[in-house]
Each structure stands twice: as C-alpha cells, then as structure tokens.
C-alpha positions, -999 to +999 in steps of 0.1 A: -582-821-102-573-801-132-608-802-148-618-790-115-594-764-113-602-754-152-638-753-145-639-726-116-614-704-137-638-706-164-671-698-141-652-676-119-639-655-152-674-657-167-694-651-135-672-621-124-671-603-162-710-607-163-710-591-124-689-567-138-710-553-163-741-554-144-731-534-117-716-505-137-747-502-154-770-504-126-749-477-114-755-457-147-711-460-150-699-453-115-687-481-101-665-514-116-663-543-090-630-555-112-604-527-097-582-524-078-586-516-041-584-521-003-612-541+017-605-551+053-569-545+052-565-565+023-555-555-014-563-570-044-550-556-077-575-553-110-572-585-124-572-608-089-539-622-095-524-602-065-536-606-031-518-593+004-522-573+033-501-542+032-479-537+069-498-500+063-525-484+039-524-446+036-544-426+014-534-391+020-551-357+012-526-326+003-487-329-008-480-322+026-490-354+038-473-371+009-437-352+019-445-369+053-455-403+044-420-406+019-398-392+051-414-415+072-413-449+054-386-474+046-405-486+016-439-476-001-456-481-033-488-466-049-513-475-067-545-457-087-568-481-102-546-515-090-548-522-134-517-536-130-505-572-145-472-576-125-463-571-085-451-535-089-478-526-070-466-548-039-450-526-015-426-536+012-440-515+038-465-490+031-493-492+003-503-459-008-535-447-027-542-412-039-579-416-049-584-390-022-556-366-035-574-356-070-590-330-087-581-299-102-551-275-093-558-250-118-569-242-154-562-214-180-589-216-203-571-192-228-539-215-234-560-245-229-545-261-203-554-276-169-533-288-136-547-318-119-534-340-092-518-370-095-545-393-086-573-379-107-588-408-123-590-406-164-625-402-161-627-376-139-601-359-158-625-362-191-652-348-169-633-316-158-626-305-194-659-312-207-675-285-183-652-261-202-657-276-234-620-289-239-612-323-246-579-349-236-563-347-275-548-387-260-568-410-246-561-448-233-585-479-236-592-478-201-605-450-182-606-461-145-565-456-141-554-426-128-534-398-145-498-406-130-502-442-134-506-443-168-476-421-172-455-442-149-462-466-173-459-446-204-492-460-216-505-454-256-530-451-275-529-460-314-525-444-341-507-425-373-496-392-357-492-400-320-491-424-300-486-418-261-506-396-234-472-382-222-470-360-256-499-340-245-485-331-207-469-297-205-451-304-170-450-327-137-447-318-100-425-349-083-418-358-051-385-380-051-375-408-023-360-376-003-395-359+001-382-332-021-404-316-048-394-309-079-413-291-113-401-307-138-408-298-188-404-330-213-366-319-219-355-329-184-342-363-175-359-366-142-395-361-163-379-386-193-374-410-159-409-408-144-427-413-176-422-455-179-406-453-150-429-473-129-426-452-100-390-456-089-378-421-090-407-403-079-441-402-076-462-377-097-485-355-078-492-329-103-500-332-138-504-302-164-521-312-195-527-292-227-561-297-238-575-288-272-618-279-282-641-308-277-643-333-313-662-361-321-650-393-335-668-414-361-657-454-344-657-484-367-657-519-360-655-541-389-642-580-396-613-585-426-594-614-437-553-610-426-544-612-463-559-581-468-548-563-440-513-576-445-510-561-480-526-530-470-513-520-437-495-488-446-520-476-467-548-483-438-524-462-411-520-433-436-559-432-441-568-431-408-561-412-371-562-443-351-562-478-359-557-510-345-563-547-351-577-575-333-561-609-344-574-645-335-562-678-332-567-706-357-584-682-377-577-662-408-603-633-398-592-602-379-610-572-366-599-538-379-604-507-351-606-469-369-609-436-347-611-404-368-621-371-356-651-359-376-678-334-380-704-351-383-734-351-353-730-378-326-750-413-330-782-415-313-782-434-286-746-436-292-732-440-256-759-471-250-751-486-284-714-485-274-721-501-239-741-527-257-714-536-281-689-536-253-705-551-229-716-581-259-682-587-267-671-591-230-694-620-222-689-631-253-651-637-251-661-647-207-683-671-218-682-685-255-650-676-258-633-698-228-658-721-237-645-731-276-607-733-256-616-754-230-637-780-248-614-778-278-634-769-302-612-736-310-595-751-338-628-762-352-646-732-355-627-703-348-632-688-385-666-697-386-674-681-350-659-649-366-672-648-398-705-639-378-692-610-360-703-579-373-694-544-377-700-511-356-700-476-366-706-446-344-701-411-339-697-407-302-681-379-285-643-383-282-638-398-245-664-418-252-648-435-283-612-442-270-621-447-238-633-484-231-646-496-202-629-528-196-652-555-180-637-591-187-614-605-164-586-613-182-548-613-183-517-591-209-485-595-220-473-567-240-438-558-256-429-541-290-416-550-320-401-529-349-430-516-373-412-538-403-417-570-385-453-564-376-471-597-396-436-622-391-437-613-352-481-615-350-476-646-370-449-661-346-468-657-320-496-668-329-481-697-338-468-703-301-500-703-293-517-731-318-485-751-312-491-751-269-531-751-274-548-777-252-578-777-234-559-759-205-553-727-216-578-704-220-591-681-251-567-660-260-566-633-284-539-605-298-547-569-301-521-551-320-518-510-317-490-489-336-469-456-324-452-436-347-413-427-341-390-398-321-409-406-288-383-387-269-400-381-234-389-416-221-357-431-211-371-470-211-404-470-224-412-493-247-418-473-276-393-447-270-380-436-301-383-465-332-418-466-349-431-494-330-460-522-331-474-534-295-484-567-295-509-578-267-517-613-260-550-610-241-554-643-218-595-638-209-592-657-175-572-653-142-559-689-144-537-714-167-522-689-187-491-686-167-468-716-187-481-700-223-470-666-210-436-679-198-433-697-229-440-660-248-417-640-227-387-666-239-399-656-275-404-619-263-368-618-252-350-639-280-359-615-301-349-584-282-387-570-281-391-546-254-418-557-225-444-529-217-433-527-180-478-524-165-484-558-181-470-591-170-432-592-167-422-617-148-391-636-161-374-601-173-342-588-155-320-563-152-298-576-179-324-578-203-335-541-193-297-533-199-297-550-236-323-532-247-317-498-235-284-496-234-270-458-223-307-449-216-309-476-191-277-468-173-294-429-173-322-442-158-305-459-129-282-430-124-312-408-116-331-436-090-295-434-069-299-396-071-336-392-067-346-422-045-309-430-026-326-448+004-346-469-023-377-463-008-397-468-038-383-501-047-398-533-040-391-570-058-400-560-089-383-531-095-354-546-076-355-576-104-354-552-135-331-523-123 
C-alpha cells in the first residue's frame, strides 16, 4: 500500500509539474494550472494540499463591496494566488478573492510612484510600470501572488542591501474587521501589523509603491563546493546585490544564485533561455529528482548528479530575472536563523534530513536567502529587525513529507528560529509566537482586539498562533 501510495505522489508531482510548464508556454506565460483558485464551488490552494468548499465565494469589484462583504460576514478569509503552504487561507464562512478588484488607482510619474489595488497580481504590477518605463526596485521568486498577499506575509527577496518588498511601499489603504478604512505610512502600528500579519487585522486594498527607472540585471547560475562558500560567504554578500544558495542533500556541491543590476545590453533570446533553464530544472527535480529519493539511490549519487549541472549567465530585464515562474509541485518550510549561525543551522538540518532518509520521503532540497538588519516595518515577521538567514526546505512532492517536516519544526522551535508564517506552520502556537516576539507580539494582538474585535478575520490557524 505504501509503494502504491509513493508511486502516484511521484507520477502525480511529475505529471502535474510537466502539465504545468506546458500549458504556460502554450499560452505564451498567461496561465499556470498550479494556483490557487475556485472550480465548481470548490477551492484548492497552489500546492493541492488544501481542498474544501467554502459556505460562500465572493470576488468583489470596488471597496464598496468590500466594506459590505466585512459588515456582513461572521468570518472571511482572502486569498490572491492560493500560494499558500498552511490553512490560513481556510475561511470559516466566506472565501474571498480580489482577482477582480486590481489595477491601477493612480500614478505620479514625476515622484515615481504608483497606487494599485490590493489584488493586482505581481505580474501585472511589473506590467503597469514598464509602460512608463519604471521598474519594482523588490521583487519575489514568484510572480503569480498578488500585491497584499505578499505583504501579509512579509515576503523577501535576497540580498546585501535589502531584503523585503514592504521597504519599497510608500503607504496602505486597510479595511479593518469593522469595515472601517484607514490610510495608513511605515511608522504606524496598524501598517507594522498588516505587513506579516497574515490578514488578521485588516485586509489591504490599496498599495502605493515607489518605483525607480527600468535596470537590467546580469543573472548567474553556477555549481561550488560548500567549503568554499563557507569560508567565503561575507565576502560573496559584499560583492554582490543579490545572492542566494541552493544546498543538497548527501552532497558537498551547492548552487550559488547572483542578481546585480548592470548596464550591459539584455541576452538574446534571454526570456526563452531563462524559460528553458527554468523549466529544465523543474522536471528535472519532478522527475529525476523524486526518482534518486524514492529508489534510494540519493546517497549514491547525489554529488555526482550535481557535478553535471552547469552554470547560467544572463542579462535579462529586471522582472524577468527575480521573478521566477514556479512550476514544480512541491512543498516549504521556512523559518530564520541568526546570520552567525548560517552553515551550523544548514548543516543541522541537513543532517535531519540524511538521518530520516528512506525511500518514503521525497527529494528534498534547501534554498538559503539572506536579509540584512533594522527591518522595522513589521511587528512579527520573521526577519524583523536581526540580520537574518531563511532557510527553506523545499519538499518537491505533495505527499510523505509531512513526518520530516514535523520532525524540522521540533528542530525549528528548539532553537528559537522564527517560522515564515506563508509556508507550512503547523505544530507552531501561540506560545511559541509569544517567545519569539515578545512585546512585539503582545502589540500585535493588542491591535487585532482593536482592529478586528468581532474576529472576523480569524479562522483555525490564526486562532492557533495568536
């Protein structure tokens, strides 16, 4: 029963990444089957973990109907692109999308800066300054989510300088668990409490975003040994914009990711080339990669398998170089660890996962990104603050990962790392939030008794962390 059960994760993982790619480029990049949505009644989140029928879906059109929607429900919960790892996106009541409540508000092309709503998708926000010749200074992996989702999660980027997409946001328009509206700058705690905040103060329907002139960025791919990377870590993060690593199991190879703005003309063919490499090392991971874990052969040869990897380097206009389309079905976990401890904790962890490797779970990898310190503009995001090091553990199936990751959130929480709250969370509580954050946590909750009284944004897990 368990081969059985192994086998369709594998296929299914496989089948669906190679679907996945296929039909966004047979749609020249407009459509991803592997997002989050709602067919027949029913939704299912990005990754297919989550899967339930919603008492009502709503997808509203102005701020007006928004106001009403809040007044007129017990519970709710939204959602942009559904890239979501946990049930935060499982609502009580009333499942809300704002897919149809995008676009731009309004732009000032002489201070650089544009207003768009709430669920603009990152894309489409890319898009819009382009036609003006401006460009998002901070850009995540993933460009499908939508602009107040990836501040309710308080996502990053990587990198010497900066480090979240929140830095770049002038103000936010809120609508709080009263239906109230409120415009609110970085210094205030209600914006500090929406950014990471998961959407349990208020939901963000308006996002004003300074923009900067359009850049290019020279992107290099290239294969290292750990040793070297190890000794020269700083130095590699002081040489370069952006930088992040790729670290492998049973292996002493790891993959070294630069970003640096440049002035030099764009690759040509540079947006196919990327695709290409992209879409290679999806099915790659789907299919070889799942295919050394579950046969066992991972420990064999995992350094050899990498040892034939090779390098990329591109110039490709900026969006298009930190932006990745994500097309492997696949599962995080992702918390942060002081900067100092960056090799003992990638080694630790690691390590958990030679020691529980059997042919049950699946390939797994860990990316590691870096964000520099004084991140002020959060009250409990994981970064907020320290100079940090995110460690992802990248599960590439939809199945038998979940004992390893229970297993790594023990770890994650002896040592007092601090989970990314998007990504799979599930064994964290409200004491845990409370040991970490301390007087920034008790803040927090102070303002979802203000803002949201009625707790009408709540829903199990939010009711399990705060």
């Amino acid at each position: 029963m368990e081969r059985t059960i192994k086998s369709r994760g594998y296929f299914y993982g496989a089948v669906t990444t190679t679907f996945n790619i296929l039909a966004n480029a047979v749609t020249l990049g407009n459509y991803l089957w592997l997002e989050g949505r709602v067919r027949g009644g029913i939704f299912r989140n990005w990754a297919r973990q989550y899967r339930y029928q919603p008492q009502r879906f709503v997808q509203p059109t102005t701020e007006e109907e928004i106001i009403e929607i809040v007044k007129n429900s017990s519970g709710l919960r939204f959602f942009g692109s559904g890239h979501s790892f946990n049930d935060g996106i499982v609502s009580d009541e009333t499942l809300v999308s704002l897919d149809k409540f995008s676009g731009v508000v309004w732009k000032d092309l002489a201070t650089k800066q544009i207003a768009v709503k709430g669920g603009t998708r990152v894309r489409d926000v890319v898009k819009l300054l382009l036609k003006d010749n401006l460009a998002f200074g901070a850009l995540p992996s993933h460009d499908a989510q939508s602009i107040g989702g990836i501040l309710s999660t308080d996502v990053h980027g990587t990198g010497r300088d900066w480090g979240f997409v929140s830095q770049w946001v002038v103000s936010l328009k809120i609508i709080d668990g009263k239906g109230n509206v409120h415009e609110c700058q970085p210094s205030d705690d209600l914006f500090k409490a929406v950014i990471g905040g998961v959407g349990a103060v208020g939901i963000i329907t308006e996002v004003v975003i300074q923009a900067f002139d359009r850049f290019n960025v020279e992107q290099k791919f290239e294969m290292s040994d750990i040793a070297f990377v190890e000794n020269n870590l700083d130095r590699l993060l002081q040489a370069n914009e952006h930088l992040s690593l790729y670290l492998f199991p049973f292996s002493d190879k790891c993959q070294i990711s630069t970003w640096n703005s440049t002035k030099r003309k764009k690759s040509f063919l540079g947006p196919l080339r990327e695709f290409i490499s992209i879409s290679f090392d999806a099915l790659l991971s789907a299919w070889f990669g799942n295919f050394m874990a579950y046969t066992g052969l991972l420990p064999k040869i995992s350094t050899l398998a990498y040892s034939f990897k090779r390098g990329t380097n591109l110039v490709l206009e900026s969006n298009e170089a930190f932006n990745r389309t994500i097309y492997h079905l696949h599962q995080e976990l992702e918390f942060t660890v002081p900067y100092e401890q960056t090799f003992e904790m990638c080694r630790r962890f690691l390590n958990l996962y030679e020691r529980r490797y059997s042919t049950d779970l699946p390939y797994t990898l860990l990316e590691i990104r870096f964000t520099p310190a004084g991140h002020d503009r959060t009250l409990i995001g994981a970064g907020r603050e320290r100079r940090s090091t995110w460690i992802d553990l990248i599960c590439n199936d939809s199945h038998g990962f979940e004992k390893y990751y229970a297993a790594a959130e023990e770890e994650v929480r002896q040592i007092d790392a601090r989970p990314h709250l998007g990504k799979f969370c599930q064994s964290f509580h409200q004491s845990d939030m409370v040991r970490l954050h301390g007087a920034h946590f008790a803040k927090f909750v102070q303002l979802i008794n203000e803002y949201d009284p009625n707790n009408k944004f709540a829903n199990d897990f939010t009711r399990r962390i705060f």
